[in-house]
Residue, then its C-alpha position, 0 to 999 in steps of 0.5 A: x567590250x572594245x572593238x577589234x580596231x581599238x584592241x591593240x595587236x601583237x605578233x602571233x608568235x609571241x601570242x602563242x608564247x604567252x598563251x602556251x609557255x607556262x604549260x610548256x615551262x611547267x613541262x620542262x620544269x618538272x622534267x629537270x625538277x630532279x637536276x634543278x633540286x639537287x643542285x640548288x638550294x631550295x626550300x623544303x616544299x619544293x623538293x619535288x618536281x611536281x611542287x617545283x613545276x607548280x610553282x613555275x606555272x603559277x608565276x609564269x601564268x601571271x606573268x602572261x596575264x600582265x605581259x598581255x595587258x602590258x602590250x594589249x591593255x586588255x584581259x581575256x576572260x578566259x586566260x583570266x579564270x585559268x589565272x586565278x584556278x592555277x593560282x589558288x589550286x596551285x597555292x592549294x598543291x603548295x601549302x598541303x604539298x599533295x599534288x592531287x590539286x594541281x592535277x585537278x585544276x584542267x578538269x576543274x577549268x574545263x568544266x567551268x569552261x564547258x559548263x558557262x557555254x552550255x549554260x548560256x546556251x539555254x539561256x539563248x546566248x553565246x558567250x564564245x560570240x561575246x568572246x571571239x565576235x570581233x575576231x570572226x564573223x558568223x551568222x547567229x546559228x553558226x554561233x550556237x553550233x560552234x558553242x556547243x561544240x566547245x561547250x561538250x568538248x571542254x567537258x570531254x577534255x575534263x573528263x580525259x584529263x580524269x581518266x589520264x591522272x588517276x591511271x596513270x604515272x605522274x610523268x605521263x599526266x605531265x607530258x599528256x597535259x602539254x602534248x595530248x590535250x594541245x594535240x586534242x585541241x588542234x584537231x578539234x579546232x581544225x574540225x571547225x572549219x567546215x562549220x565556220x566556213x558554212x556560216x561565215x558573214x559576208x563582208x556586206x552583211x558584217 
């Protein structure tokens, strides 16, 4: 893994753009899908919004991934596994044109996610460490905790995105996936902060 020196630095902003922008375009997408299908000419597997936004979120997540590697010349291991589970769940939503895929890929995701931590941790390791140790400077116990933590909320978030999905409409599952699961993670990370501050290294120690 390269140091944090050698890693070549962007802008917050535009971090948050490649980061947030396919699910924000997706959200937009699907939300004009009926304008945008009735006034071009597309293909017959595009006739929903749904489709429609599906494919918008495959091709701007994949522009991220190499917008990223472009201006860092690295690939985060995270953003890269959302890639390829958007990528075929969204090739999937596509081919059979039943959106019941695309709608699984965040529960999908977060369990995957949520599953390696909790699995590493049992095997005494922290992959959120691996990840984010260049970025923050924690003692080892304050790396177990904060894996935990994600570990069991990635696993909550998979479970909420269930709940949300099969209970209710389409439409309230897209602006849910954009606002309510960001809004979910913010606070979350938010309530970290007393921990990391807790078991932040100092500067003699990093």
């Amino acid at each position: 893994m390269k140091e944090l020196s050698e890693v070549k630095k962007i802008s917050p902003v535009l971090k948050v753009i490649l980061e947030f922008g396919p699910i924000a375009l997706f959200v937009l997408v699907y939300n004009r899908g009926d304008w945008i299908i009735s006034n071009f000419d597309l293909p017959v597997f595009l006739q929903k919004p749904i489709f429609l936004a599906t494919i918008v979120i495959m091709a701007t997540t994949l522009v991220s991934i190499v917008a990223s590697w472009a201006l860092t010349r690295t690939l985060p291991a995270m953003p890269m596994v959302t890639a390829v589970i958007v990528s075929i769940f969204g090739g999937l939503t596509l081919y059979l044109q039943d959106d019941t895929f695309i709608k699984l890929k965040p529960t999908i995701i977060n369990t995957l996610f949520g599953v390696a931590l909790l699995a590493g941790l049992a095997f005494g390791k922290s992959f959120l460490k691996i990840v984010f140790g260049p970025a923050f400077q924690l003692d080892e116990e304050g790396w177990m905790k904060l894996t935990m933590r994600w570990g069991v909320f990635f696993l909550f978030l998979a479970i909420v995105n269930e709940i949300v999905w099969r209970n209710f409409s389409e439409s309230f599952w897209v602006g849910f996936k954009f606002w309510g699961m960001t809004g979910l993670s913010f606070l979350f990370v938010l309530s970290q902060t007393p921990l990391m501050m807790r078991h932040a290294l100092e500067k003699d120690e990093t």
